[in-house]
N, C-alpha and C positions, 0 to 999 in steps of 0.2 A: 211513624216513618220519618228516618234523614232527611230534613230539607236540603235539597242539592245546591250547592254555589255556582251557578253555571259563569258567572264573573271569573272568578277564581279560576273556574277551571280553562274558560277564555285566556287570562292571563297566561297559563300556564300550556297555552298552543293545543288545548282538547276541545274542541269546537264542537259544538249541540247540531247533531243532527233533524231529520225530523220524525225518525225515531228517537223519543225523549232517552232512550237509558242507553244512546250509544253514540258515540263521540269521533269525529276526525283529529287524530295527531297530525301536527305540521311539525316536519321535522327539518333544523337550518340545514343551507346546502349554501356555502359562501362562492359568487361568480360562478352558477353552475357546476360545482366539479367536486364528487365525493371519493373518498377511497372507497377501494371494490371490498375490502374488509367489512367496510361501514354498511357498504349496499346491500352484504348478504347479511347480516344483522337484521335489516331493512324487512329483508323478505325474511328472514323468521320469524320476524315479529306478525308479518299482516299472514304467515302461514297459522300462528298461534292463538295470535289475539282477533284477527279480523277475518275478512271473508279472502283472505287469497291474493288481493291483487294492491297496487297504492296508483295513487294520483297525483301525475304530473301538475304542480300550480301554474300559472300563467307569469308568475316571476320565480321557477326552476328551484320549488320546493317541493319536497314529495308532502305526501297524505297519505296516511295508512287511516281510509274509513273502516265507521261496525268494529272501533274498540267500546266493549261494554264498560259499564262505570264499576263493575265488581271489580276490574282485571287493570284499572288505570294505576295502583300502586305499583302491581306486577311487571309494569312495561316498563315504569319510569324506572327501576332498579333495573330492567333490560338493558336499558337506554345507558345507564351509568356503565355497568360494565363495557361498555363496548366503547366509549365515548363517542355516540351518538346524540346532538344537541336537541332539543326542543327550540322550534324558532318561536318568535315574539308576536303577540300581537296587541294590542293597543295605541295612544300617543310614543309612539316612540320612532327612530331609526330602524327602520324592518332589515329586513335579510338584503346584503347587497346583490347586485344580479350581473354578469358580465357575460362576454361572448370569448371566444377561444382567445385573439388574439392573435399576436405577431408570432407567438411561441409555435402556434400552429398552424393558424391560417395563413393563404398566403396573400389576401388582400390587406390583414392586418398590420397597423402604421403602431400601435403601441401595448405596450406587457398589460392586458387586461387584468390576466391574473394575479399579477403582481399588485397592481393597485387595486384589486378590489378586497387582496388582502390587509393590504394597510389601510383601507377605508372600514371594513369591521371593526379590526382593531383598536383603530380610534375613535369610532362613531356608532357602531352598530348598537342598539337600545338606549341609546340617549333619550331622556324624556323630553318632550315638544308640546306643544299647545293641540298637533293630534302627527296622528301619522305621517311618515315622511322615508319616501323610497328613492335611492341612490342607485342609478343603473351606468354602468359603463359598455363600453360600444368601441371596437376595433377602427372603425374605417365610416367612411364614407356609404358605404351599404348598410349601413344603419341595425343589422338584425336586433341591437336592444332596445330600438327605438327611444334617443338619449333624449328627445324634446317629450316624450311622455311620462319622466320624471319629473319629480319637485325641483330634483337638480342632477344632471345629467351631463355622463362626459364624454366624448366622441376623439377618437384618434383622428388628426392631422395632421397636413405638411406646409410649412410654408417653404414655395421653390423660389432658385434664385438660376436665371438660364447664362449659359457663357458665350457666345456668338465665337470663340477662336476655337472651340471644339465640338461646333456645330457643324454636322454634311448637311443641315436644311432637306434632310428626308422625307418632314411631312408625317411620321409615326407622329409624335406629341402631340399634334394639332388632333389624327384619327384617335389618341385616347382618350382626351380630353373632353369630358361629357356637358363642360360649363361654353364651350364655343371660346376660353378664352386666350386661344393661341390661333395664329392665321399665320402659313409657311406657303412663302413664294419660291418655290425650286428655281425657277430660271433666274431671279434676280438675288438671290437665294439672301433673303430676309425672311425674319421673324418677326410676330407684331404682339407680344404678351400686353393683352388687358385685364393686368393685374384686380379689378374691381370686381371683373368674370369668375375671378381663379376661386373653385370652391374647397382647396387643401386637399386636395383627394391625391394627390399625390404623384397618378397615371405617368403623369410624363415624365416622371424620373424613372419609373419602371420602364416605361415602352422605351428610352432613351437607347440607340446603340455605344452614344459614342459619351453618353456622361455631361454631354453640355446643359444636362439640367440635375442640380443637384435639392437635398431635399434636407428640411431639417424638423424632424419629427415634435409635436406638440399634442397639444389637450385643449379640444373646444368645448366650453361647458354653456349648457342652458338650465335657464330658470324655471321654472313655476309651471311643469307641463303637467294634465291632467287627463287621465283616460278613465273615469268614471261615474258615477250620474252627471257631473260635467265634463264636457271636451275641451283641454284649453294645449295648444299647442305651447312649450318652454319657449321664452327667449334666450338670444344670443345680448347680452350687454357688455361684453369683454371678446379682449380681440383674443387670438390664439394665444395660449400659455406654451413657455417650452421646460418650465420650471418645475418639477413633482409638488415641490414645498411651497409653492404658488399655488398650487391647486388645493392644498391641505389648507391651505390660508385663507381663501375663498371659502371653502366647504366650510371651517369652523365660524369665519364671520357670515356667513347663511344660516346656521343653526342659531347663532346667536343673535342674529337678526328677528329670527321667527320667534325665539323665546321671549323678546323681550317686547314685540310687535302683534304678535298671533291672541288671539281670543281660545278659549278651551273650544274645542271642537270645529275648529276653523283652518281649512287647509292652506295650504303655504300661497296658493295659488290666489285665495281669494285674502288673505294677510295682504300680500302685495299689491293688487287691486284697490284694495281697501284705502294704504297710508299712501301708495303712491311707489310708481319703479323706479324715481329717481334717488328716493331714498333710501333703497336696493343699492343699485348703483354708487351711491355712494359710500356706502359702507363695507360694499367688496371692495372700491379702489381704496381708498382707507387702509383695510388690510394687506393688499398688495403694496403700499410705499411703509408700512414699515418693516423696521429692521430689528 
C-alpha cells in the first residue's frame, strides 16, 4: 500500500479529514470576491468530487470537503482549466481578506479591493518564520476585524473643520460616536477635541454645509491574534495617507519577522519576544526613505 504524504498534500491546500482517505480543498478567494465563472466551477467540482455542498472559511475561503485521494489529480486538472487557485497553507503570507469597500459600501473610507489586490500580488505566499494573515477593513465598523491580524489595515479620515462655512447645526457633533466635537447653536461655536477624533469620518458625511472636510488614509495594526492566543494588534503609526507608505511598512514587517521570528513562532509573540520598539523602529526607518 502507498504511503500517503499528508504534508505534501497540506502544502498543496488538501487538508486530512477525519476520514483518512478524504481531504478538504481550500481554494484562494483574494479580499473576498470570486468571479461567478469561477464559482460555478466551484460547485461542479464539490457536485463531482465531494458531497454537494463547500465551506465558507472564517477568512472568505471556500472548502470543497469528501474530496477522495483517488480523484485529487482529477480536480487539480479541474482546477487548471478554469483558473481556479489552490490557496496556501503553511509559514507563509495566506490569502488576503478585505470587506467590500468604498467601491461599494457606503460607510466605506478606502478601495479595499484595490489594495487587497496589490497586497497578493506582492506578498501573498511569501515564506516567514510561520504564518502570517493580512486583512484589510473599509471604515471604522471594523467587519474584518484589522487588530486581529498580524498586520492589519483599516480605512480613515483625518478631518480638518472650517468655522466660515459652519451653520453650527449640531449634525457633526450627533454623528460623531468619539464624543469629540461639542456645537453651541446659540453662541454658535465648535470645540473639536482632536485627541477624541477616531478617523471615522461621520462629520464630513453628516456635514450640510462642507465645513468639515476629510482626507482619506490607512491605519495599520500590528501583531493581532485570534487563536489559541487572544492578542489584540497595535496601532504604532499615526494614519498613513500614502498607498506606497503602506507597501513600505508591510515589506519592512515581513522582513522584520524574517529576520526576528524563530520557526514556528507567530509574528505576535517575535514581537513580544525582542521588543515593540524595535518594530517601531524599523517601520519608521522605512517610511523616511526615499
Amino acid at each position: 500500500m502507498t504511503k500517503v504524504d499528508y504534508g505534501k498534500l497540506k502544502k498543496d491546500c488538501f487538508i486530512n479529514q477525519v476520514e483518512k482517505e478524504h481531504f478538504a480543498l481550500r481554494i484562494k478567494v483574494v479580499g473576498g470576491q470570486l468571479e461567478a465563472k469561477k464559482l460555478k466551477k466551484v460547485y461542479e467540482i464539490a457536485e463531482e468530487f465531494g458531497r454537494g455542498y463547500v465551506h465558507m472559511t472564517s477568512r472568505q475561503s471556500i472548502e470543497i470537503p469528501f474530496i477522495s485521494l483517488k480523484d485529487i489529480a482529477a480536480v487539480k486538472k479541474e482546477m487548471e482549466t478554469s483558473g481556479l487557485e489552490r490557496s496556501l497553507c503553511g509559514p507563509t503570507v495566506r490569502t488576503i481578506t478585505a470587506c467590500q469597500g468604498k467601491k461599494v459600501c457606503t460607510k466605506g473610507l478606502i478601495d479595499t479591493t484595490a489594495l487587497a489586490e496589490e497586497f497578493d500580488e506582492r506578498y501573498y505566499s511569501k515564506e516567514l518564520p510561520h504564518k502570517f494573515k493580512l486583512g484589510i477593513t473599509g471604515c471604522r465598523n471594523n467587519c474584518l476585524k484589522a487588530e486581529e491580524n498580524d498586520l492589519g489595515v483599516k480605512g480613515g479620515v483625518k478631518v480638518n473643520w472650517h468655522d466660515s462655512d459652519c451653520s453650527f447645526c449640531g449634525l457633526c457633533e450627533k454623528a460623531c460616536p468619539s464624543k469629540a466635537i461639542e456645537v453651541d447653536k446659540k453662541s454658535k461655536r465648535l470645540t473639536f477635541n482632536e485627541e477624541n477624533c477616531i478617523n471615522c469620518g461621520r462629520c464630513v458625511k453628516a456635514c450640510p454645509t462642507n465645513a468639515w472636510e476629510g482626507k482619506e488614509g490607512f491605519i495599520l495594526y500590528f501583531g493581532g491574534l485570534f487563536g489559541n492566543k487572544i492578542a489584540i494588534g497595535k496601532q504604532v503609526l499615526p494614519i498613513l495617507f500614502n498607498k506606497e507608505d503602506v507597501h513600505k511598512v508591510v515589506e519592512a514587517t515581513l522582513s522584520f519577522f524574517v529576520k526576528n521570528g524563530k520557526k514556528s513562532e507567530r509574528f505576535r509573540n517575535t514581537v513580544d519576544r525582542v521588543g515593540w520598539g524595535l518594530l517601531e523602529n524599523a517601520v519608521n526607518e522605512a517610511l523616511q526613505e526615499y
